[in-house]
mmCIF file of the C-alpha atoms, coordinates in Angstrom:
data_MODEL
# 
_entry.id   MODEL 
# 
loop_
_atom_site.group_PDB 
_atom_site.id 
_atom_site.type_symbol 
_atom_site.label_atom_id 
_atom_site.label_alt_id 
_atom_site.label_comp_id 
_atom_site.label_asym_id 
_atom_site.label_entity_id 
_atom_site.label_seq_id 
_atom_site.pdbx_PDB_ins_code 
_atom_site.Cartn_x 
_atom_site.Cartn_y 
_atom_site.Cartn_z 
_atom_site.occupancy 
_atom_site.B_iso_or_equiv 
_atom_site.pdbx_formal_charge 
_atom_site.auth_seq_id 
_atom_site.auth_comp_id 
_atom_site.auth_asym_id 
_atom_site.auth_atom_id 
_atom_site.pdbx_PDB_model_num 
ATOM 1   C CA . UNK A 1 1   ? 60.199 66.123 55.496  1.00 0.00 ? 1   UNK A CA 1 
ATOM 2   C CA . UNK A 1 2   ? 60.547 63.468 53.151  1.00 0.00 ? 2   UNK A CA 1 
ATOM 3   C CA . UNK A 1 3   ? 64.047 64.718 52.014  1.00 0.00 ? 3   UNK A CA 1 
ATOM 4   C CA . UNK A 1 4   ? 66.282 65.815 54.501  1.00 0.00 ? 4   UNK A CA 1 
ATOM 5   C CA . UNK A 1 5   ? 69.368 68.619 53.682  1.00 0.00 ? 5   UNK A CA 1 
ATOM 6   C CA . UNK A 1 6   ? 71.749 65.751 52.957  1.00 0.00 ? 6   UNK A CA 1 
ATOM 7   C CA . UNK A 1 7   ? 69.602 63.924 50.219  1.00 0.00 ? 7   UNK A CA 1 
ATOM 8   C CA . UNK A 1 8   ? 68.506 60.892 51.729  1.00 0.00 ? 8   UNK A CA 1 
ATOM 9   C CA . UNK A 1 9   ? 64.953 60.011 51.822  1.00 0.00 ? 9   UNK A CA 1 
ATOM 10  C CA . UNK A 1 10  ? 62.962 60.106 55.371  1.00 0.00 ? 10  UNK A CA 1 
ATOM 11  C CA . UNK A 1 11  ? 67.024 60.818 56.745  1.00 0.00 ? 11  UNK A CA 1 
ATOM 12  C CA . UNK A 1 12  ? 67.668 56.862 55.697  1.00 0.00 ? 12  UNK A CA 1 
ATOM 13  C CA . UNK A 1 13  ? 68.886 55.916 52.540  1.00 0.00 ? 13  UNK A CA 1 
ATOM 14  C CA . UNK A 1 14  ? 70.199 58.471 49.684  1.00 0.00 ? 14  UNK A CA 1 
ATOM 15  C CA . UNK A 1 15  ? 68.165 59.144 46.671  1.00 0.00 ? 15  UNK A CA 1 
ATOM 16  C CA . UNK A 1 16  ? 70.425 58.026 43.899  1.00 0.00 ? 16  UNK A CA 1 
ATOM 17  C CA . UNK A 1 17  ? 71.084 54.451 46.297  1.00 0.00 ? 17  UNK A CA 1 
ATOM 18  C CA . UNK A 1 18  ? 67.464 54.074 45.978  1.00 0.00 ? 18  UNK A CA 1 
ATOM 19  C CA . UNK A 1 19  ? 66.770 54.451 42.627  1.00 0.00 ? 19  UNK A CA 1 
ATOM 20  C CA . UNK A 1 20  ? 69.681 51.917 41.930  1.00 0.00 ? 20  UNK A CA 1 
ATOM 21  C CA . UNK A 1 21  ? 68.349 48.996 44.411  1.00 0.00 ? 21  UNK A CA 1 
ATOM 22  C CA . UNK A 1 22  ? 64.807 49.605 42.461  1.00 0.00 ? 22  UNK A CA 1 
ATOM 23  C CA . UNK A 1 23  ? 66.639 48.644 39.151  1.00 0.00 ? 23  UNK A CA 1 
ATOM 24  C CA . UNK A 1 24  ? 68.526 45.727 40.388  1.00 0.00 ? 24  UNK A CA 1 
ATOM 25  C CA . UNK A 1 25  ? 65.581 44.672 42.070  1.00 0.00 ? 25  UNK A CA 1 
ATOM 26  C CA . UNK A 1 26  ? 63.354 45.055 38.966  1.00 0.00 ? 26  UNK A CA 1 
ATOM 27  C CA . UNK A 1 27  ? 66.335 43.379 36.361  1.00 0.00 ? 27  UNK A CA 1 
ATOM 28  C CA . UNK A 1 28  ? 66.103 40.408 39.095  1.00 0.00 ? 28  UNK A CA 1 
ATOM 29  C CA . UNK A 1 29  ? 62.261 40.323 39.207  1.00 0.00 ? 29  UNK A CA 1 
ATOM 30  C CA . UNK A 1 30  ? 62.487 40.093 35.085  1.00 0.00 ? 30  UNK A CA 1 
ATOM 31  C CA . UNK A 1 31  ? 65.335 37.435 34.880  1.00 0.00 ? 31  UNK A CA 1 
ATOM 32  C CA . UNK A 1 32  ? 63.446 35.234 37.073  1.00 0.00 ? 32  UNK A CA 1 
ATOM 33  C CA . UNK A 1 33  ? 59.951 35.616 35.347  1.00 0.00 ? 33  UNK A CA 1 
ATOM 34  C CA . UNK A 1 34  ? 61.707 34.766 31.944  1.00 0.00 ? 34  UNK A CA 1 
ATOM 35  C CA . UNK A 1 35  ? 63.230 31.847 33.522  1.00 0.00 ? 35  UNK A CA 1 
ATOM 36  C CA . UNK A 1 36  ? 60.300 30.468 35.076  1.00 0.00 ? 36  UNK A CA 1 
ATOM 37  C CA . UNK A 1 37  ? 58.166 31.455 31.647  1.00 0.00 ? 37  UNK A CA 1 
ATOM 38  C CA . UNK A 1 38  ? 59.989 28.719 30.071  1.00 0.00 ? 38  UNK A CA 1 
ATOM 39  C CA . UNK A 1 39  ? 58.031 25.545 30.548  1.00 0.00 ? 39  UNK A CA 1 
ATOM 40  C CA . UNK A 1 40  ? 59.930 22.364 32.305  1.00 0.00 ? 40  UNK A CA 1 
ATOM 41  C CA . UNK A 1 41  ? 60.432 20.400 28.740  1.00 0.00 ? 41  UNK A CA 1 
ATOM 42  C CA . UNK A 1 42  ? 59.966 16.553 29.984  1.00 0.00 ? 42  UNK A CA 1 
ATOM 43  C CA . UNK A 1 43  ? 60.596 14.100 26.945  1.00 0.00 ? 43  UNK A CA 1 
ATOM 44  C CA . UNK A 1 44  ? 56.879 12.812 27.279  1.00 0.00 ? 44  UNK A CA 1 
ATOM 45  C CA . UNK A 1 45  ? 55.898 16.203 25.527  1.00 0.00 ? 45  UNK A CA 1 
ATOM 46  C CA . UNK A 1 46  ? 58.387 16.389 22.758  1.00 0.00 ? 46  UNK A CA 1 
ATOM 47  C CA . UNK A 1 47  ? 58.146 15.404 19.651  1.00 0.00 ? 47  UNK A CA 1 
ATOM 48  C CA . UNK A 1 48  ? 60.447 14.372 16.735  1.00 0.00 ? 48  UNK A CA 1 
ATOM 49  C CA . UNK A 1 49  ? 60.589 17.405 13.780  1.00 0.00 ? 49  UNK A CA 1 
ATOM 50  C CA . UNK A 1 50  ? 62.896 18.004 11.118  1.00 0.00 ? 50  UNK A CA 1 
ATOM 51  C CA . UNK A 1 51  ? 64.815 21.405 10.781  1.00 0.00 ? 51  UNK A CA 1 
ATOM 52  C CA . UNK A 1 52  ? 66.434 22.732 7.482   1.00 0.00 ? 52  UNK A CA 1 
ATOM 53  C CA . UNK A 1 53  ? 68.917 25.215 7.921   1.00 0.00 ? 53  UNK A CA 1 
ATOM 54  C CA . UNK A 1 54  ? 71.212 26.832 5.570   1.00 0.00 ? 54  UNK A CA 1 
ATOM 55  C CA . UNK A 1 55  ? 74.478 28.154 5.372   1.00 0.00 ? 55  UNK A CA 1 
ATOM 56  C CA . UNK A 1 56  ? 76.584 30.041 2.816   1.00 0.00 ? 56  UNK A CA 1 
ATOM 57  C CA . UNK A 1 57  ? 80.240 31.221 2.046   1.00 0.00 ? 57  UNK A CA 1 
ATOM 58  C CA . UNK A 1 58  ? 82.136 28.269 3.822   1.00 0.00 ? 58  UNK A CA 1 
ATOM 59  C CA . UNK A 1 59  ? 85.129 26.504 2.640   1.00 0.00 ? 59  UNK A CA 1 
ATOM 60  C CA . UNK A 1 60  ? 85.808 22.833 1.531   1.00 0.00 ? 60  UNK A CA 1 
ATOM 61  C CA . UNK A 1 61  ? 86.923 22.106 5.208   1.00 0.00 ? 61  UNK A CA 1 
ATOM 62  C CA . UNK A 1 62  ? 83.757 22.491 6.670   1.00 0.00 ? 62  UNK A CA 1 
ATOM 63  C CA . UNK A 1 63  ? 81.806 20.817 3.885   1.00 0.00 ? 63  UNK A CA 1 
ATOM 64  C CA . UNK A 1 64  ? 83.950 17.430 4.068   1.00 0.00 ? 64  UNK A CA 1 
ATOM 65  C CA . UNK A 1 65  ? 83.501 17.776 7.855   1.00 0.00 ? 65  UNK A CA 1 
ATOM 66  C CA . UNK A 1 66  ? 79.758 17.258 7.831   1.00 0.00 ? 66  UNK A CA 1 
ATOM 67  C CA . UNK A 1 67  ? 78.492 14.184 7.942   1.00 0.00 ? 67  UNK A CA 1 
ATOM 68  C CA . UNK A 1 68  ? 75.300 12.093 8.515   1.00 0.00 ? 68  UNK A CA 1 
ATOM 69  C CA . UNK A 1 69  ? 74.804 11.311 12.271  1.00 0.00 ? 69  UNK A CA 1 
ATOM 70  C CA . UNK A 1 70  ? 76.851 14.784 13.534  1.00 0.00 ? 70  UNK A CA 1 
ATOM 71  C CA . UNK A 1 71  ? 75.114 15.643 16.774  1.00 0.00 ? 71  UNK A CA 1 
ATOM 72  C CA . UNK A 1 72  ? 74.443 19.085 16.826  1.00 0.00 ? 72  UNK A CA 1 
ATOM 73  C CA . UNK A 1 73  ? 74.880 21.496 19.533  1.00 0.00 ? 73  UNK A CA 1 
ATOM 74  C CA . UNK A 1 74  ? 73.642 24.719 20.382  1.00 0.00 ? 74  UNK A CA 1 
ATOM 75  C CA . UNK A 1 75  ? 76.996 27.008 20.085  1.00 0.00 ? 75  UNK A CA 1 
ATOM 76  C CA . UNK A 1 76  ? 75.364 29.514 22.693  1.00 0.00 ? 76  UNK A CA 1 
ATOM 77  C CA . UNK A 1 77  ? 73.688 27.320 25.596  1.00 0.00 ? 77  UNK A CA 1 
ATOM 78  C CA . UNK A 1 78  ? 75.423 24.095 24.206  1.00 0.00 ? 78  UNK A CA 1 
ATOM 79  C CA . UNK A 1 79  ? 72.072 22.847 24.762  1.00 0.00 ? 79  UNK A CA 1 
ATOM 80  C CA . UNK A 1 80  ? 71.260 19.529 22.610  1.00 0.00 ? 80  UNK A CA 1 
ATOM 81  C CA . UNK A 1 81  ? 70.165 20.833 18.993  1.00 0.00 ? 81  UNK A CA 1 
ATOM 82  C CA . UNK A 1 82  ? 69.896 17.528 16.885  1.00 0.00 ? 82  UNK A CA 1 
ATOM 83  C CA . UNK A 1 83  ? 71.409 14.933 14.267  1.00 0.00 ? 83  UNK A CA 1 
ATOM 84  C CA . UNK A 1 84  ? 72.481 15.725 10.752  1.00 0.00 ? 84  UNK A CA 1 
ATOM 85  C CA . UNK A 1 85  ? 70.356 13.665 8.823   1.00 0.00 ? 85  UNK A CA 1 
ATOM 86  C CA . UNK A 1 86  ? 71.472 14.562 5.031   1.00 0.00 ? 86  UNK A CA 1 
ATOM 87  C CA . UNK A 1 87  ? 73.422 17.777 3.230   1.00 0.00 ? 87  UNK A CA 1 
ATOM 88  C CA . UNK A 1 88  ? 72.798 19.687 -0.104  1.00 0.00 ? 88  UNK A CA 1 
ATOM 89  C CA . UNK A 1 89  ? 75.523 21.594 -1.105  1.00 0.00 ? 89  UNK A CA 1 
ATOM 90  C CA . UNK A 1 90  ? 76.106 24.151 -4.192  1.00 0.00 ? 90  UNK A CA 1 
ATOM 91  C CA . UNK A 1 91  ? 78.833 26.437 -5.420  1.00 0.00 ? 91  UNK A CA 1 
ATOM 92  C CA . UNK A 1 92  ? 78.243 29.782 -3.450  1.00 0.00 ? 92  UNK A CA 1 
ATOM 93  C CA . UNK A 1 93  ? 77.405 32.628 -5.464  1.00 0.00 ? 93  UNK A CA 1 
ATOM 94  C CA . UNK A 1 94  ? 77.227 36.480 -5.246  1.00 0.00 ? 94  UNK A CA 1 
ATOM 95  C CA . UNK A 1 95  ? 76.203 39.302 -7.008  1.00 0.00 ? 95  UNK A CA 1 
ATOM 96  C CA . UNK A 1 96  ? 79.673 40.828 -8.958  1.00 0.00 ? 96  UNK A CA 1 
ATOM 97  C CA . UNK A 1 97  ? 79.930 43.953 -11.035 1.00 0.00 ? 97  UNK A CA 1 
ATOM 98  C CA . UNK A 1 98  ? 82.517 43.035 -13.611 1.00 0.00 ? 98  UNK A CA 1 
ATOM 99  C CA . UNK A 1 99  ? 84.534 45.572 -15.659 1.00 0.00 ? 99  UNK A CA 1 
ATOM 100 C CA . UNK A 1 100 ? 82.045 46.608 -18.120 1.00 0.00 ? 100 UNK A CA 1 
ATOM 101 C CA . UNK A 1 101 ? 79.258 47.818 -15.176 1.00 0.00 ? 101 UNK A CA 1 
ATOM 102 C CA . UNK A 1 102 ? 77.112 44.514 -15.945 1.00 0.00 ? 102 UNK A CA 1 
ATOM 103 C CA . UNK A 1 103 ? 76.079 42.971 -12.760 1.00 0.00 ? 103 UNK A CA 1 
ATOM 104 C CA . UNK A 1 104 ? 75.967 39.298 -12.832 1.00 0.00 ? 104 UNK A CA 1 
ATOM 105 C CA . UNK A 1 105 ? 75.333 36.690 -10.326 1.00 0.00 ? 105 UNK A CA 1 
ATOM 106 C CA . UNK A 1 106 ? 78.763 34.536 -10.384 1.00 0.00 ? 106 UNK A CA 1 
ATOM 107 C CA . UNK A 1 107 ? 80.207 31.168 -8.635  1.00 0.00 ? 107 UNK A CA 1 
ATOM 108 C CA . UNK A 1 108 ? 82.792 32.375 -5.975  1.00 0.00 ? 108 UNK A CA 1 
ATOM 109 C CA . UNK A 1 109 ? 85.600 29.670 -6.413  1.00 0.00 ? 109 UNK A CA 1 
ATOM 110 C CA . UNK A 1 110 ? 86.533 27.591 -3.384  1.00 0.00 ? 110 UNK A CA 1 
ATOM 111 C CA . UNK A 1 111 ? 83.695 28.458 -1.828  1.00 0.00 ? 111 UNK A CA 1 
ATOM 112 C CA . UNK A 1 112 ? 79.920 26.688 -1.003  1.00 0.00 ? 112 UNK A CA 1 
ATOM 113 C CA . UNK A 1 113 ? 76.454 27.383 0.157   1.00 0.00 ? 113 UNK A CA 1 
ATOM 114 C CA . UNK A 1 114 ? 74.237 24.781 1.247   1.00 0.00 ? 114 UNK A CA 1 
ATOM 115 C CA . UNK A 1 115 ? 71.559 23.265 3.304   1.00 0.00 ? 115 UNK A CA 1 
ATOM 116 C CA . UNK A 1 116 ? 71.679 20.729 6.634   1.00 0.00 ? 116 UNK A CA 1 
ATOM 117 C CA . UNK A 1 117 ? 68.849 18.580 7.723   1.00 0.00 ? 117 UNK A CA 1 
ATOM 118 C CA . UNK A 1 118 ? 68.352 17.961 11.449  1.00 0.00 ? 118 UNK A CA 1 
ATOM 119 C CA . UNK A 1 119 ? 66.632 15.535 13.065  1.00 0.00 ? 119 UNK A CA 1 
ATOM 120 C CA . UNK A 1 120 ? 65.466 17.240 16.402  1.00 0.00 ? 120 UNK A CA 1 
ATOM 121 C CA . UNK A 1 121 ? 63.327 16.772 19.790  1.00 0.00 ? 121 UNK A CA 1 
ATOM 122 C CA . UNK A 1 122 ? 61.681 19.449 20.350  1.00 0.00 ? 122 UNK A CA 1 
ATOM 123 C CA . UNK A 1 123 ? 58.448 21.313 22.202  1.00 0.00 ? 123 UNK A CA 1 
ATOM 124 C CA . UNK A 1 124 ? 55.947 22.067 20.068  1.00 0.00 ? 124 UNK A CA 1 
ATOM 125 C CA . UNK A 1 125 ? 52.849 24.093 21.265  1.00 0.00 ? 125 UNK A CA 1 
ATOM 126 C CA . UNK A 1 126 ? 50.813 26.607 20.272  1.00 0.00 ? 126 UNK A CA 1 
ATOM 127 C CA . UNK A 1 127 ? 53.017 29.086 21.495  1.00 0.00 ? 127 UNK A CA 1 
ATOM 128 C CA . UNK A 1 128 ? 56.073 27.796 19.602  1.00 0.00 ? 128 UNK A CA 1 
ATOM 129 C CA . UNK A 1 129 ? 58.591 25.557 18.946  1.00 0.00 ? 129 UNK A CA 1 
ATOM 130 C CA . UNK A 1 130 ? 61.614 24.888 22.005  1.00 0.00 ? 130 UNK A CA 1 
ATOM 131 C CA . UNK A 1 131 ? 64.483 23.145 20.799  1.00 0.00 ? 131 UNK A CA 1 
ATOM 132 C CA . UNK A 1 132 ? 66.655 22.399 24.187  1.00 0.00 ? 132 UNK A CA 1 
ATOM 133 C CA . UNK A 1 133 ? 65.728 25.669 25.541  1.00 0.00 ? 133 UNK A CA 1 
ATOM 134 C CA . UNK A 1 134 ? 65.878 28.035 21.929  1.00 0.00 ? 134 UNK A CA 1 
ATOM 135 C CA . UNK A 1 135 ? 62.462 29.093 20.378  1.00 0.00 ? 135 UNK A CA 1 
ATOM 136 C CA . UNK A 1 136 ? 62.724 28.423 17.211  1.00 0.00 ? 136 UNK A CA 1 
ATOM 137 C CA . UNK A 1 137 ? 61.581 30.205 13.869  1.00 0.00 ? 137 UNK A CA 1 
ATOM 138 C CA . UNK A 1 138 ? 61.537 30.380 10.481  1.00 0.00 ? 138 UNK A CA 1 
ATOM 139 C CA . UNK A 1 139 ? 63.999 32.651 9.189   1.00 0.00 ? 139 UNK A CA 1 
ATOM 140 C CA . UNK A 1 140 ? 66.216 32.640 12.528  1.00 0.00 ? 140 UNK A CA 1 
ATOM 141 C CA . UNK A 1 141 ? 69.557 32.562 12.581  1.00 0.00 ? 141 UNK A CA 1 
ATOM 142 C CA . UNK A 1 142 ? 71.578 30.441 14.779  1.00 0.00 ? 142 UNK A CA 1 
ATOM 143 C CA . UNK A 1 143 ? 74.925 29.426 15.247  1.00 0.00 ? 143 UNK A CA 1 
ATOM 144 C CA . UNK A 1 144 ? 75.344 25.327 15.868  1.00 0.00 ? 144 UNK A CA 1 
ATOM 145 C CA . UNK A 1 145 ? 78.499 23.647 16.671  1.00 0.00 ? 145 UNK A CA 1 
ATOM 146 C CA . UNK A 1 146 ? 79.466 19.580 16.454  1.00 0.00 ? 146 UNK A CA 1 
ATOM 147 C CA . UNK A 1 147 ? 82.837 18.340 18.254  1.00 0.00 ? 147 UNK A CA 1 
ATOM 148 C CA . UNK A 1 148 ? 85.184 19.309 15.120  1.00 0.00 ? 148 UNK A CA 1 
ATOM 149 C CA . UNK A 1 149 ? 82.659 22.606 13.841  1.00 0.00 ? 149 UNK A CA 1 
ATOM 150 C CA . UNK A 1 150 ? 80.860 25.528 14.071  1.00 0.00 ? 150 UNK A CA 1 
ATOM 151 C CA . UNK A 1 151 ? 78.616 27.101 11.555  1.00 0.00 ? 151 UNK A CA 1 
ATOM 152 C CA . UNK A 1 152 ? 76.250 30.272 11.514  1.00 0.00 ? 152 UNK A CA 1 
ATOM 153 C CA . UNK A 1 153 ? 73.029 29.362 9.388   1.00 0.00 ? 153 UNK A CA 1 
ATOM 154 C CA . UNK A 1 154 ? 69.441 30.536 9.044   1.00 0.00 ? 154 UNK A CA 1 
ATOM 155 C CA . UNK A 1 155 ? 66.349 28.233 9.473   1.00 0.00 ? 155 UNK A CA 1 
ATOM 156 C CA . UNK A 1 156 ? 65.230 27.733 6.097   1.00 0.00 ? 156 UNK A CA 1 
ATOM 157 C CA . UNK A 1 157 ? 62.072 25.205 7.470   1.00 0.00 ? 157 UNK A CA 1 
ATOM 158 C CA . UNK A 1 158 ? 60.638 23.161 10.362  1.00 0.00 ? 158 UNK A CA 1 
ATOM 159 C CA . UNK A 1 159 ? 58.652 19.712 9.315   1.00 0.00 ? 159 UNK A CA 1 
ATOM 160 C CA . UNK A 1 160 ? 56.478 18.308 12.097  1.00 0.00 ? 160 UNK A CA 1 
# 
């Protein structure tokens, strides 16, 4: 039989046991191919590119903080992202609904939106564009950190 009277399959290992070392051995197999998926980035195939992202809703803090020449970390893998190469910033602004029902599109005081340009080494194929070891894409968001900040922002562009 191939199940005996005590569960376990050809009277060796249980069922249940069996089904579990499948998993972990399949969630291994996976992590592995995903790892090895990712090309081995050398600097003789990158090339320089310029990344816009932009942020919104931060306080005066943060803007005086950045400045031109901040490297740029990954706040996840705190893998090598780039250097801040310039800063746009505006007056953030959200839709309100003021007393009278009328929505309007108002300045929130004290607070500012803006944009970051990064100058970035990165691996660019056909497949995609690796900087450190993110993919990158318009309209991603990502969260990058310098030694005094972090930020949450969205890719906005990506200049070869």
């Amino acid at each position: 039989m191939i199940i005996d009277s005590k569960g376990k399959l050809f009277g060796i290992i249980n069922i249940i046991d069996l089904v579990l070392i499948v998993l972990v051995v399949t969630l291994i197999s996976g992590g592995i191919y995903k790892l090895n998926s990712l090309k081995n980035v050398s600097i003789e195939n990158q090339k320089q590119i310029t990344v816009t992202v932009e942020f919104e809703d931060e306080r005066k803090g943060f803007i005086d903080s950045i400045k031109d020449g901040d490297m740029l970390f990954d706040s996840v893998r705190g893998t090598e992202f780039g250097r801040v190469i310039g800063k746009t910033i505006r007056p953030h602004r959200e839709v309100v609904i003021n007393k009278d029902g009328k929505v309007e599109y108002k300045e929130i005081p004290g607070s500012f939106a803006g944009e970051v340009k990064i100058q970035s080494m990165a691996s660019v194929s056909d497949s995609g564009i690796i900087v450190g070891s993110k993919p990158l894409y318009i309209g991603s968001e990502t969260r990058l950190k310098s030694n005094i900040y972090v930020f949450s922002c969205k890719v906005l562009n990506i200049e070869e």
